[in-house]
Each structure stands twice: as C-alpha cells, then as structure tokens.
mmJSON file of the N, C-alpha and C atoms, coordinates in Angstrom:
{"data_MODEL":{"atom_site":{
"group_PDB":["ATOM","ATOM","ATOM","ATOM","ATOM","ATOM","ATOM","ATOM","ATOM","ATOM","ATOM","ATOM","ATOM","ATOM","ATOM","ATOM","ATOM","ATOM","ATOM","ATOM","ATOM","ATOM","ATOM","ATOM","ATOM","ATOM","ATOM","ATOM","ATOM","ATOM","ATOM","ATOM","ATOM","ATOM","ATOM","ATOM","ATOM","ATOM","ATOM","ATOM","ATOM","ATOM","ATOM","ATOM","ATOM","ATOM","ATOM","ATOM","ATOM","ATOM","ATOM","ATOM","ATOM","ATOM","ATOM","ATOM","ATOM","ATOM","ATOM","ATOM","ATOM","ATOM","ATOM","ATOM","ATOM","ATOM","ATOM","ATOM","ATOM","ATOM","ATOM","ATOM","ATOM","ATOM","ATOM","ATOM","ATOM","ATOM","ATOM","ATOM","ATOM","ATOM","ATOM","ATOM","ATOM","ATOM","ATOM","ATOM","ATOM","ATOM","ATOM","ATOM","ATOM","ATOM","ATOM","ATOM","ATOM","ATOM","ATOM","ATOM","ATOM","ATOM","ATOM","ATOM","ATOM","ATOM","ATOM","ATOM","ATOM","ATOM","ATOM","ATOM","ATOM","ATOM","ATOM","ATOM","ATOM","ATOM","ATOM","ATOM","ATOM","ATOM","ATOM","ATOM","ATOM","ATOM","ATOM","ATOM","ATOM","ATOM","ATOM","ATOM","ATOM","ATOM","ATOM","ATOM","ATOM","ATOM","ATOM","ATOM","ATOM","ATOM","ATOM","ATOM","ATOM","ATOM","ATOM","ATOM","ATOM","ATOM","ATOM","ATOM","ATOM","ATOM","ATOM","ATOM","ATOM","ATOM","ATOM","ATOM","ATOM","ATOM","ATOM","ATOM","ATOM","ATOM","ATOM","ATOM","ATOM","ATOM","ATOM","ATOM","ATOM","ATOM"],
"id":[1,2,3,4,5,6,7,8,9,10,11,12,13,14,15,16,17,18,19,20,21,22,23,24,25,26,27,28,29,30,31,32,33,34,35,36,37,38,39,40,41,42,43,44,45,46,47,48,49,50,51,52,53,54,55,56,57,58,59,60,61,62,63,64,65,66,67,68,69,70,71,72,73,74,75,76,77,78,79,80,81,82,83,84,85,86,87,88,89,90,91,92,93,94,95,96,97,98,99,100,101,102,103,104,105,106,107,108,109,110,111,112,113,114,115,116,117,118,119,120,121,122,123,124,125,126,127,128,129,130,131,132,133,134,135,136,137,138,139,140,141,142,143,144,145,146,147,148,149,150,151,152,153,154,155,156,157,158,159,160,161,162,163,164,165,166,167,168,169,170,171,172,173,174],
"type_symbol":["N","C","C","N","C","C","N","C","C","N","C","C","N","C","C","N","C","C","N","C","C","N","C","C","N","C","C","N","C","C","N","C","C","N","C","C","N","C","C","N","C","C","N","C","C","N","C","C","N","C","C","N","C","C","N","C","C","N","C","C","N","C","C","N","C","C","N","C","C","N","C","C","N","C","C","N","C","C","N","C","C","N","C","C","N","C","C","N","C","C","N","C","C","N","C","C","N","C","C","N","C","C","N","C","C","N","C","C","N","C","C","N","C","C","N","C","C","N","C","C","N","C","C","N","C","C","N","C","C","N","C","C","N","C","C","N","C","C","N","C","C","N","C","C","N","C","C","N","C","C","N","C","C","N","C","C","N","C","C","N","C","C","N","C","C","N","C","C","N","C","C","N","C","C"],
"label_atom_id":["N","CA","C","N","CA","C","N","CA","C","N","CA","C","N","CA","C","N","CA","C","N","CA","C","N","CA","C","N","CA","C","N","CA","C","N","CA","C","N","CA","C","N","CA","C","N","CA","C","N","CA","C","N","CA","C","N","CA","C","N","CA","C","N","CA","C","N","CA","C","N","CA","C","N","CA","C","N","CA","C","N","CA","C","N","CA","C","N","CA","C","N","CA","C","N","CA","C","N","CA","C","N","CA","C","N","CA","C","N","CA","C","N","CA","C","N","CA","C","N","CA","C","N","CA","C","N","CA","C","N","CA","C","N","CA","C","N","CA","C","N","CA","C","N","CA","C","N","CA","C","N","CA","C","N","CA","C","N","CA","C","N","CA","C","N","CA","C","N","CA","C","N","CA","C","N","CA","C","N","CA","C","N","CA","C","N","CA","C","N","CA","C","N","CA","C","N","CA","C","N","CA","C"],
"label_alt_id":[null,null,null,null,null,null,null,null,null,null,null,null,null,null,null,null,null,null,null,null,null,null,null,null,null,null,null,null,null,null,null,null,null,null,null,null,null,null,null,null,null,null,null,null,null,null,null,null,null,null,null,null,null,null,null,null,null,null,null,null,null,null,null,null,null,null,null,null,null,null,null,null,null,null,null,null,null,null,null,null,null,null,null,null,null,null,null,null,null,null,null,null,null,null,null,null,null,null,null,null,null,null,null,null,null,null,null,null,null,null,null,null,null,null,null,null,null,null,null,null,null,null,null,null,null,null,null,null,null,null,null,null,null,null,null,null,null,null,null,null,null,null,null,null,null,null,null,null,null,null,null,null,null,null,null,null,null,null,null,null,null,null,null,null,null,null,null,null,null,null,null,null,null,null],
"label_comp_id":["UNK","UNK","UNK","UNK","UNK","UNK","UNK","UNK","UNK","UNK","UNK","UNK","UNK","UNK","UNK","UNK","UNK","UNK","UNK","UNK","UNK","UNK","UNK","UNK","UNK","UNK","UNK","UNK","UNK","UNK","UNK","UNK","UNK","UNK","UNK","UNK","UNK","UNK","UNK","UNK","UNK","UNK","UNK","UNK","UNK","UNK","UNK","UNK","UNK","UNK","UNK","UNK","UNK","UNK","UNK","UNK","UNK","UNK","UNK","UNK","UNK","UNK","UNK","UNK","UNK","UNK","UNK","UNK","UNK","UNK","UNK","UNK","UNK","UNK","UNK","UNK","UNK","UNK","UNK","UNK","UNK","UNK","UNK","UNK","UNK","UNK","UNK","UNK","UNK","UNK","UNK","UNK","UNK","UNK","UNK","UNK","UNK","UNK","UNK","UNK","UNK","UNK","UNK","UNK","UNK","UNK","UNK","UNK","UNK","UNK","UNK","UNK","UNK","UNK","UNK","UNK","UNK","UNK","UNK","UNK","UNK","UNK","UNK","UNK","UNK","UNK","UNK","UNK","UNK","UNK","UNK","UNK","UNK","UNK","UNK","UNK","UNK","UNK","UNK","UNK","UNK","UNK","UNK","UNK","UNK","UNK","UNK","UNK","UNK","UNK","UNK","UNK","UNK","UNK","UNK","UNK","UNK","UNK","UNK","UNK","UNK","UNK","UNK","UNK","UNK","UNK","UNK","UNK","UNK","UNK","UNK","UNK","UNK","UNK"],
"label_asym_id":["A","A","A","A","A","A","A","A","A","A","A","A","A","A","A","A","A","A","A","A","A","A","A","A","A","A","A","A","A","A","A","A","A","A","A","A","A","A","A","A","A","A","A","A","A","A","A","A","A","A","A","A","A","A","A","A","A","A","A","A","A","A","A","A","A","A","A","A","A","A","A","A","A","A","A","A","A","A","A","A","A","A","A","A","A","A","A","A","A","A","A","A","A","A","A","A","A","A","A","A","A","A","A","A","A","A","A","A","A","A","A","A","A","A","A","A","A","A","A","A","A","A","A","A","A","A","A","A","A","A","A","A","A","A","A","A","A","A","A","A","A","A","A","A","A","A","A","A","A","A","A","A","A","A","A","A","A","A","A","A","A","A","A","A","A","A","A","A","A","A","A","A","A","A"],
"label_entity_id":["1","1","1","1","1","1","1","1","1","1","1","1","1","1","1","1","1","1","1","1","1","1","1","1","1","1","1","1","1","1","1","1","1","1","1","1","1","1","1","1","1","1","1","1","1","1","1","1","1","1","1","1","1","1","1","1","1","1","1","1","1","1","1","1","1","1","1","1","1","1","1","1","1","1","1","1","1","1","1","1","1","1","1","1","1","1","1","1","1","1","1","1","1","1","1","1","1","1","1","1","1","1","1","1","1","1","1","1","1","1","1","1","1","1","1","1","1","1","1","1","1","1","1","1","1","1","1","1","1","1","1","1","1","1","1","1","1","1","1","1","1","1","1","1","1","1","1","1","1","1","1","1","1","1","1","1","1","1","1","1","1","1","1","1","1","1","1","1","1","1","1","1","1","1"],
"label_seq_id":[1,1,1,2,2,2,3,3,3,4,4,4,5,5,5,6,6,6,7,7,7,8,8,8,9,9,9,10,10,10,11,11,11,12,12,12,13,13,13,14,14,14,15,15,15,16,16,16,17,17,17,18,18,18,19,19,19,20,20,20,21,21,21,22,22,22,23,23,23,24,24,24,25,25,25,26,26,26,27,27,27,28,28,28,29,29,29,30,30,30,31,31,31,32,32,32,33,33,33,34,34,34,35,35,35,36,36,36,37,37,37,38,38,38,39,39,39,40,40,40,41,41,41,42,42,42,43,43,43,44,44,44,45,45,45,46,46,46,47,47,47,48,48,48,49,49,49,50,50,50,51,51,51,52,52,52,53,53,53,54,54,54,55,55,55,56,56,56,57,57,57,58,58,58],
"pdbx_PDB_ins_code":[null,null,null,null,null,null,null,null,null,null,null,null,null,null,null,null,null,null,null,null,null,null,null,null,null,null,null,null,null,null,null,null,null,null,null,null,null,null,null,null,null,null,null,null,null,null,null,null,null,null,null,null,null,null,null,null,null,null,null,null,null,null,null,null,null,null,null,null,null,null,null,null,null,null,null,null,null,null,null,null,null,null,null,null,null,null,null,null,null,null,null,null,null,null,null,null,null,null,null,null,null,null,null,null,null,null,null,null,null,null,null,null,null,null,null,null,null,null,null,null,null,null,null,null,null,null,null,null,null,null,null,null,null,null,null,null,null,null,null,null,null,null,null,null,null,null,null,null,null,null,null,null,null,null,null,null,null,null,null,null,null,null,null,null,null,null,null,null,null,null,null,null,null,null],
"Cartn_x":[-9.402,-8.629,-7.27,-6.699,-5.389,-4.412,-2.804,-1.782,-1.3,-1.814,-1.436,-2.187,-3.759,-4.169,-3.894,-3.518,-2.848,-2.004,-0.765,0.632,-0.147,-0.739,-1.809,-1.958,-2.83,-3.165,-2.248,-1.214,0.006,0.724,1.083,1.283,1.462,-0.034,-0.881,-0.768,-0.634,-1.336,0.42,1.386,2.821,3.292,2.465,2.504,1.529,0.647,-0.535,0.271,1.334,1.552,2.743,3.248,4.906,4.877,3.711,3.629,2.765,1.834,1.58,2.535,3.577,4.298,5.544,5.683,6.798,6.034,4.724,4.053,4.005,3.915,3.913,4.806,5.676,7.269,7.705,7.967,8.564,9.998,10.654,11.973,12.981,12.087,12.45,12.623,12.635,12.397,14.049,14.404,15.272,15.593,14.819,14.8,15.571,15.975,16.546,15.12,14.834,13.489,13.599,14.538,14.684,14.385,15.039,14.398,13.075,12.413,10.617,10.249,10.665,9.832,10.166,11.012,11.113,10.515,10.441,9.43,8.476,7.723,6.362,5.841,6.661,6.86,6.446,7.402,7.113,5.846,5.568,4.616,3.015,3.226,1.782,1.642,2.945,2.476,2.348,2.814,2.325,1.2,0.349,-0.642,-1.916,-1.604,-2.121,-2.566,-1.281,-1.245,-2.063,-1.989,-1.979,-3.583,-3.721,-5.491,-6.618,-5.592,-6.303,-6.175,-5.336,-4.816,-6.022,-6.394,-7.277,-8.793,-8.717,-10.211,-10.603,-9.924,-10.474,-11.56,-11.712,-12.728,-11.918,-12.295,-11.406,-12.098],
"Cartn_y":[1.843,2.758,2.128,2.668,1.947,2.598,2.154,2.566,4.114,4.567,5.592,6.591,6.368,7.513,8.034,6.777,7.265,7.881,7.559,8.31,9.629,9.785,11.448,12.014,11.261,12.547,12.833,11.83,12.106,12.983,13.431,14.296,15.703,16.076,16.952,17.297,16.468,17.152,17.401,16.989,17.439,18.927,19.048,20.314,21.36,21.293,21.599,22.405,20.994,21.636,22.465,21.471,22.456,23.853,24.589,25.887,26.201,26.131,27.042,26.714,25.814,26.554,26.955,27.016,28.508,29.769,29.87,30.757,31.662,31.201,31.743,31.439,30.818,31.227,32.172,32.792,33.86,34.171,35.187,35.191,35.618,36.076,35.642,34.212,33.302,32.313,31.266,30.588,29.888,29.016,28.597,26.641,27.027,25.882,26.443,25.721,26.865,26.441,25.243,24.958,23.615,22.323,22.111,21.322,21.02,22.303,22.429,21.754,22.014,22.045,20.478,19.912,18.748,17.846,18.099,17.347,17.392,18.664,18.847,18.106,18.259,17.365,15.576,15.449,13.578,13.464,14.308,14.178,14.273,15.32,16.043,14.47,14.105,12.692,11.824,11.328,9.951,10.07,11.279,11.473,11.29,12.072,11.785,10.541,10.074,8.891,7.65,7.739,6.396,6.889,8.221,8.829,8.142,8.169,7.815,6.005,5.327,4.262,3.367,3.978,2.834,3.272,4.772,4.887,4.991,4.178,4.03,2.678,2.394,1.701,0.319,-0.957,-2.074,-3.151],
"Cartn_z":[37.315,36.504,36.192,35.035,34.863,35.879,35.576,36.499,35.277,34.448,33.185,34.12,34.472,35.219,36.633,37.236,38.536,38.942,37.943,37.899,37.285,35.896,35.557,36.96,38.11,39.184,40.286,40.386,41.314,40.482,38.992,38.629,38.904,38.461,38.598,39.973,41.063,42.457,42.882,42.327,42.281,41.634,40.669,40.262,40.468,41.384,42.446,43.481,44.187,45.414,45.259,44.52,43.978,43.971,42.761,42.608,43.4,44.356,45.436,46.892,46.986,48.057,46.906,46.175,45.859,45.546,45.413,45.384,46.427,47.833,49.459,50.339,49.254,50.408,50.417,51.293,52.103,51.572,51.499,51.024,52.659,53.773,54.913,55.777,55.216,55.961,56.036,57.081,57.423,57.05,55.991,55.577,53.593,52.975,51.885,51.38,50.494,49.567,48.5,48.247,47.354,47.915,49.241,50.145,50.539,50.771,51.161,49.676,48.614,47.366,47.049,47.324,46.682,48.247,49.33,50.253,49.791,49.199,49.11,47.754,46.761,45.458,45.863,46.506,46.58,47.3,48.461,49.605,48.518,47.994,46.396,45.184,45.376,44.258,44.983,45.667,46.267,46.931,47.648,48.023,46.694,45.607,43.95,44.005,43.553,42.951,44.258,45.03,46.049,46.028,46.438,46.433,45.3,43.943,43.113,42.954,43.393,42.782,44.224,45.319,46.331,46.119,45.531,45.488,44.024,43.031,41.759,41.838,40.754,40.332,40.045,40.939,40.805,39.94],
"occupancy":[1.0,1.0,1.0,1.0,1.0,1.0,1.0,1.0,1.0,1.0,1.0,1.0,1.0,1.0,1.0,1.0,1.0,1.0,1.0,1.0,1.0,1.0,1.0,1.0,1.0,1.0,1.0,1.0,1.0,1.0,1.0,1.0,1.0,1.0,1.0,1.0,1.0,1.0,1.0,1.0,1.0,1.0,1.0,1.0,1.0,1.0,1.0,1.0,1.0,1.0,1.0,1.0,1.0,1.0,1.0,1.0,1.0,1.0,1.0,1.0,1.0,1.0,1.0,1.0,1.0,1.0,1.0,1.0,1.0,1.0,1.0,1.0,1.0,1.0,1.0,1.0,1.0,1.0,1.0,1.0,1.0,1.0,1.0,1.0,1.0,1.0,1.0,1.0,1.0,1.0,1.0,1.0,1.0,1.0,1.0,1.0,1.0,1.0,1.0,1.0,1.0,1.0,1.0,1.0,1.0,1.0,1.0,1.0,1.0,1.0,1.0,1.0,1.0,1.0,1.0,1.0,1.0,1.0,1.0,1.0,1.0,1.0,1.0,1.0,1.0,1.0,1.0,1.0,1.0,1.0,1.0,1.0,1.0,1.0,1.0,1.0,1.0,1.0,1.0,1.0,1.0,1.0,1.0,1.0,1.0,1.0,1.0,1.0,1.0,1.0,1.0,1.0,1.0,1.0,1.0,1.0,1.0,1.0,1.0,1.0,1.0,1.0,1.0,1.0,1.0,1.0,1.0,1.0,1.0,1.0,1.0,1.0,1.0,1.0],
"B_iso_or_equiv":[0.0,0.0,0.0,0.0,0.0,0.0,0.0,0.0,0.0,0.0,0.0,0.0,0.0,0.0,0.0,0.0,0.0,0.0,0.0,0.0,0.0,0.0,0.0,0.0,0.0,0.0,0.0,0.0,0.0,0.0,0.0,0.0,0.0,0.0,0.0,0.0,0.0,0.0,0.0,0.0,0.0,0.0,0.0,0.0,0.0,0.0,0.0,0.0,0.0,0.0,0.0,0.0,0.0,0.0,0.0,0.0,0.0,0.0,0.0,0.0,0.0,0.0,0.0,0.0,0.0,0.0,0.0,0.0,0.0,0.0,0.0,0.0,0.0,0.0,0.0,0.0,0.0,0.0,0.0,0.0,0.0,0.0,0.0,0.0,0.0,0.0,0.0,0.0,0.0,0.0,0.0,0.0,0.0,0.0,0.0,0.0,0.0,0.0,0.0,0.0,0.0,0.0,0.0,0.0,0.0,0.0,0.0,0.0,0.0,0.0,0.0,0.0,0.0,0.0,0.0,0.0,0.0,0.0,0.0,0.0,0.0,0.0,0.0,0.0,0.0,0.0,0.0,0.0,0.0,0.0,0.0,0.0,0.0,0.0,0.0,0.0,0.0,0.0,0.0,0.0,0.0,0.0,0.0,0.0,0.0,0.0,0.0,0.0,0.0,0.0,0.0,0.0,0.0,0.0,0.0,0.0,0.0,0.0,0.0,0.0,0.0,0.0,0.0,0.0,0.0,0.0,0.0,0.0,0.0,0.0,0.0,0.0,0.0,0.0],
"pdbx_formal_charge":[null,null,null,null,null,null,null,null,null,null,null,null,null,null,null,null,null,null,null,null,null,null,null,null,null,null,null,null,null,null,null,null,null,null,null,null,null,null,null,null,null,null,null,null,null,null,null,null,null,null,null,null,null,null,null,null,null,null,null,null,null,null,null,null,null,null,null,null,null,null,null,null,null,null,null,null,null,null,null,null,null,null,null,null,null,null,null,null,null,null,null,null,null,null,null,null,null,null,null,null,null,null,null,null,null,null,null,null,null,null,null,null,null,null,null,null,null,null,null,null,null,null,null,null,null,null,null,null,null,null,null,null,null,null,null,null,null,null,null,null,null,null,null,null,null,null,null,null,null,null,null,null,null,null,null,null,null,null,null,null,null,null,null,null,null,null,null,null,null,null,null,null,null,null],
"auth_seq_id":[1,1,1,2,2,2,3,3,3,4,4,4,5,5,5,6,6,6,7,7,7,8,8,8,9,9,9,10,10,10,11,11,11,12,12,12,13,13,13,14,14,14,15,15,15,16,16,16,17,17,17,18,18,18,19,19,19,20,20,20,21,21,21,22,22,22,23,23,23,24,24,24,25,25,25,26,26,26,27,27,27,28,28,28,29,29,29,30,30,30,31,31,31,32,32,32,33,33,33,34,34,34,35,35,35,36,36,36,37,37,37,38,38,38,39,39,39,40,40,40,41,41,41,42,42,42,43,43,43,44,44,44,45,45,45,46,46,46,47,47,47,48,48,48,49,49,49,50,50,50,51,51,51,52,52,52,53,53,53,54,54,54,55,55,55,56,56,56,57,57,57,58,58,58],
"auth_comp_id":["UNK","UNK","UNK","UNK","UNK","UNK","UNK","UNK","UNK","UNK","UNK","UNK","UNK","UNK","UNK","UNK","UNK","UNK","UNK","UNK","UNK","UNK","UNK","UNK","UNK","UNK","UNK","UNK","UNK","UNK","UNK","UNK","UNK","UNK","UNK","UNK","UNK","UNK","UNK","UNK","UNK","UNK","UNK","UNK","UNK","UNK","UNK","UNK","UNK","UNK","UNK","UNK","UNK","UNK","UNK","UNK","UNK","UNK","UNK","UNK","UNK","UNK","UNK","UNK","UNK","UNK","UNK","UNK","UNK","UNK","UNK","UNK","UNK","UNK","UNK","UNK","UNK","UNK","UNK","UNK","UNK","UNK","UNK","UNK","UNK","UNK","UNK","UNK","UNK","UNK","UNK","UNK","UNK","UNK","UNK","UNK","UNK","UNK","UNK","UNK","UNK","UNK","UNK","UNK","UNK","UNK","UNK","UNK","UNK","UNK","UNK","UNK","UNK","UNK","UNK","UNK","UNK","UNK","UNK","UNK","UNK","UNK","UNK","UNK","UNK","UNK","UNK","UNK","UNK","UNK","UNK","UNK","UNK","UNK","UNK","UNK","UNK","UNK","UNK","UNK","UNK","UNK","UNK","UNK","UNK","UNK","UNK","UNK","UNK","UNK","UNK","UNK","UNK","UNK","UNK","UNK","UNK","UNK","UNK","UNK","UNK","UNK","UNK","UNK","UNK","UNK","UNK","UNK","UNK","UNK","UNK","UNK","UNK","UNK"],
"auth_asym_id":["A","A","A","A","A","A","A","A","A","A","A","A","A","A","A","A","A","A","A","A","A","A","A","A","A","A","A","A","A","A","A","A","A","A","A","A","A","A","A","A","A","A","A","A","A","A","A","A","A","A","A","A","A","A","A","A","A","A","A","A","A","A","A","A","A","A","A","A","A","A","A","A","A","A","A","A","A","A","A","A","A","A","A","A","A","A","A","A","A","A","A","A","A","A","A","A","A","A","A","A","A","A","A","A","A","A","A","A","A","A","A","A","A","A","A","A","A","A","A","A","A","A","A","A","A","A","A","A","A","A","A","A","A","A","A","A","A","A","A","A","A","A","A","A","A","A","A","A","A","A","A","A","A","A","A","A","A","A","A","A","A","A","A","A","A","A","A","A","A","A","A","A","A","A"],
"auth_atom_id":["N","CA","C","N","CA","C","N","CA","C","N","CA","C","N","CA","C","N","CA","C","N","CA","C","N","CA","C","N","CA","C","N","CA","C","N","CA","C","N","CA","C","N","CA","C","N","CA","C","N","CA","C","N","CA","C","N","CA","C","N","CA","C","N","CA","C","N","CA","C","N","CA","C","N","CA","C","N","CA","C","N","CA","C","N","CA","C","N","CA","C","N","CA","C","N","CA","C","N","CA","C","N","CA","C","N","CA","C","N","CA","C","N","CA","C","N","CA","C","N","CA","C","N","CA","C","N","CA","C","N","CA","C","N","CA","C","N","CA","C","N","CA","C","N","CA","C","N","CA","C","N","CA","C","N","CA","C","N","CA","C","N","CA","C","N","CA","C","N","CA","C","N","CA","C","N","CA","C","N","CA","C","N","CA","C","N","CA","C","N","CA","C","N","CA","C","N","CA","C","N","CA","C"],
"pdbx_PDB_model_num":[1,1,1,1,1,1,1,1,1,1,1,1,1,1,1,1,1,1,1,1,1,1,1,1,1,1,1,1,1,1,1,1,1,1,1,1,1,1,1,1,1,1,1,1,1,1,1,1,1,1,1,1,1,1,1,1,1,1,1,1,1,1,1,1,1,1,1,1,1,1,1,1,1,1,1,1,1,1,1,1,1,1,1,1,1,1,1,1,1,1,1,1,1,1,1,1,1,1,1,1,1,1,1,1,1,1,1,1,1,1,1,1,1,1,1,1,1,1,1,1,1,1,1,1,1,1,1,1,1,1,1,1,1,1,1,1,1,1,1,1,1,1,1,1,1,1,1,1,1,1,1,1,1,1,1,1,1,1,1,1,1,1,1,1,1,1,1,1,1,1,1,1,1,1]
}}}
C-alpha cells in the first residue's frame, strides 16, 4: 500500500477514538478532557497508521 493510505487509516482511527472518548466522558471526572483527547488522538493514529503501514501488502 502506499504511505497516502496509511496516513487515510491513522486518520480515521484518530477520529474513531477521538469521538467516542468525548462521547463517554464523564463531566464528573478529575483529569482535564483536552488532555485525555489529545493522548487518545496520537495513541488512535499511530496505532492506524503503523497497523496499516506493517500489515499492508509489501
């Protein structure tokens, strides 16, 4: 696969995780939600992207 589709599913799985944890965060909770969301952001693409970029087609 090229490096156009890899960055496509690290994307996608960034905006996957992004909106379901602001979806089920709590408005009780201790942590500032901008923080959780942008861990979960880099953690959702590089998981994408790296997922797609070793198990594509070489």
């Amino acid at each position: 696969m090229s490096l156009k589709h890899d960055l496509t599913n690290g994307i996608i799985s960034l905006v996957i995780g992004v909106a379901i944890t602001k979806y089920t965060a709590g408005d009780e909770e201790s942590y500032d939600l901008s923080d959780v969301l942008l861990s979960v952001a880099v953690a959702s693409f590089f998981s994408g992207f790296f997922t797609s970029y070793f198990a594509g087609d070489k």
